[in-house]
N, C-alpha and C positions, 0 to 999 in steps of 0.2 A: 504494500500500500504506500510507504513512504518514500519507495525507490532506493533504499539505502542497503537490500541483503548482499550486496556488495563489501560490505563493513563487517557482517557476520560471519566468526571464524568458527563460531561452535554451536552447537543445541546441546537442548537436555536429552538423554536417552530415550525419554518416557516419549520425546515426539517421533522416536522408529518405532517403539514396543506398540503404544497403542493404535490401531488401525485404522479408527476413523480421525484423530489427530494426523497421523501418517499423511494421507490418501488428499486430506486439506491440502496441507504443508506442501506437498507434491508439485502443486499445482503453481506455488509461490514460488521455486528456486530449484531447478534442475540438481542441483547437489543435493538433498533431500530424497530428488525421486533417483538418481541414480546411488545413495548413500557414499558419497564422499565428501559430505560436510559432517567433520568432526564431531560423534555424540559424547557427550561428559556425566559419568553414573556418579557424581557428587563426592568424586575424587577432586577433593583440593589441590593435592598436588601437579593434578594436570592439567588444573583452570592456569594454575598460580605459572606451571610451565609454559603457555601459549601464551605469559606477559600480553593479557586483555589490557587493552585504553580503561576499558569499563565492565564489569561484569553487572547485568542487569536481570537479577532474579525477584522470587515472590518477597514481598515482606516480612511474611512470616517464620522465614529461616533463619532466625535470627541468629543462631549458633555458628552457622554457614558464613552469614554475612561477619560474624567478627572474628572469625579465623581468617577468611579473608583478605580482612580491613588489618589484622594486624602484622599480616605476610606483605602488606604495604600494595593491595589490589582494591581499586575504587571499584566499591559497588553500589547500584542504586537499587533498595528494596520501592516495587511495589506491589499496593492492592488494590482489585477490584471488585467492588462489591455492586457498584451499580452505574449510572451512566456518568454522574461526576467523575469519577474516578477513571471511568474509559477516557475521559475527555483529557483529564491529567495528566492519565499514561501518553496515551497521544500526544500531550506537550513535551514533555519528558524526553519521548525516544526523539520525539522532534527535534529538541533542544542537541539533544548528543550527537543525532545521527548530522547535523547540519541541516535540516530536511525542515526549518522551522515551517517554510511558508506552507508545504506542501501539506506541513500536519495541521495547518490552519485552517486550510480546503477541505479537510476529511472532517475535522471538527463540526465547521461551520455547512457543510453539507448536512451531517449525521443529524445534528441540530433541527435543520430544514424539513428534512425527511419526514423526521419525531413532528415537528411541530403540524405539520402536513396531516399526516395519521393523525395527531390527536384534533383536529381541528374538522375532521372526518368524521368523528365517532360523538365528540362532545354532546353533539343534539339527539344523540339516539339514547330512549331512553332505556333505563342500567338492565331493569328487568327482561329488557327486548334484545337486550344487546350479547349476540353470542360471544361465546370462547372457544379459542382453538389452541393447541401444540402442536406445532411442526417435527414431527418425528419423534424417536425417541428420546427417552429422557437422556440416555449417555451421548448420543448426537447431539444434542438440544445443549449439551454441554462444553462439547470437544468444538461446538465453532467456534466460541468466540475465546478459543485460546489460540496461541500461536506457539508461542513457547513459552515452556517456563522457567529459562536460565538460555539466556542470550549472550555469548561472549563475543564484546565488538575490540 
């Protein structure tokens, strides 16, 4: 999306093991689909060996990020729990990747979109108004990840 997988030297393993992550990912970066971008199974010592500019994993790893941080490797945790937070990340990788404007277009698009839809439904009323999920719940999952430990 940012134009920047060019900067990416590694993925998490978990983006080959799992298949509908996989088969995504595939589609975004020829290294992927033919597996010659680097996967890293939460070996420190081989993030810390590929001397990353940046490692950019979940925020939650917290143990992770300060073994890390103290082998002297910039990491940026984050989390996403809902559409602020996509919009964050989005600034974030923006920020790093130099890719500011582009991640302003995706922002400010995604924004549009959202506003569009809810500006569609608003007048319908709640009782009348159907629900749907698009697929399974582990697919319904695995899109809107990309990876989850990026070494740029």
């Amino acid at each position: 999306m940012l134009g920047a997988k060019d900067q990416v030297i590694a993925i998490d393993k978990w983006t080959y093991d799992n298949k509908k992550v996989y088969e995504f990912t595939l589609q975004i970066d020829e290294r992927v689909k033919n597996k010659t971008l680097p996967a890293i199974d939460k070996n420190i010592e081989d993030i810390v060996g590929m001397k990353p500019d940046v490692v950019v994993m979940w925020a939650g790893q917290k143990d992770d990020i300060k073994t890390l941080e103290d082998k002297g490797v910039k990491v940026i945790g984050i989390q996403v729990d809902n559409f602020e937070q996509v919009y964050t990340k989005m600034d974030i990788l923006g920020k790093i990747s130099g890719k500011e404007k582009r991640a302003d277009e995706i922002i400010n698009y995604t924004k549009k979109e959202l506003e569009n839809i809810n500006n569609k439904l608003k007048n319908i009323d709640p009782i009348k108004k159907p629900s749907a999920m698009f697929g399974d719940l582990q697919s319904w999952i695995s899109q809107g990840v990309i990876v989850q430990v990026i070494v740029l």
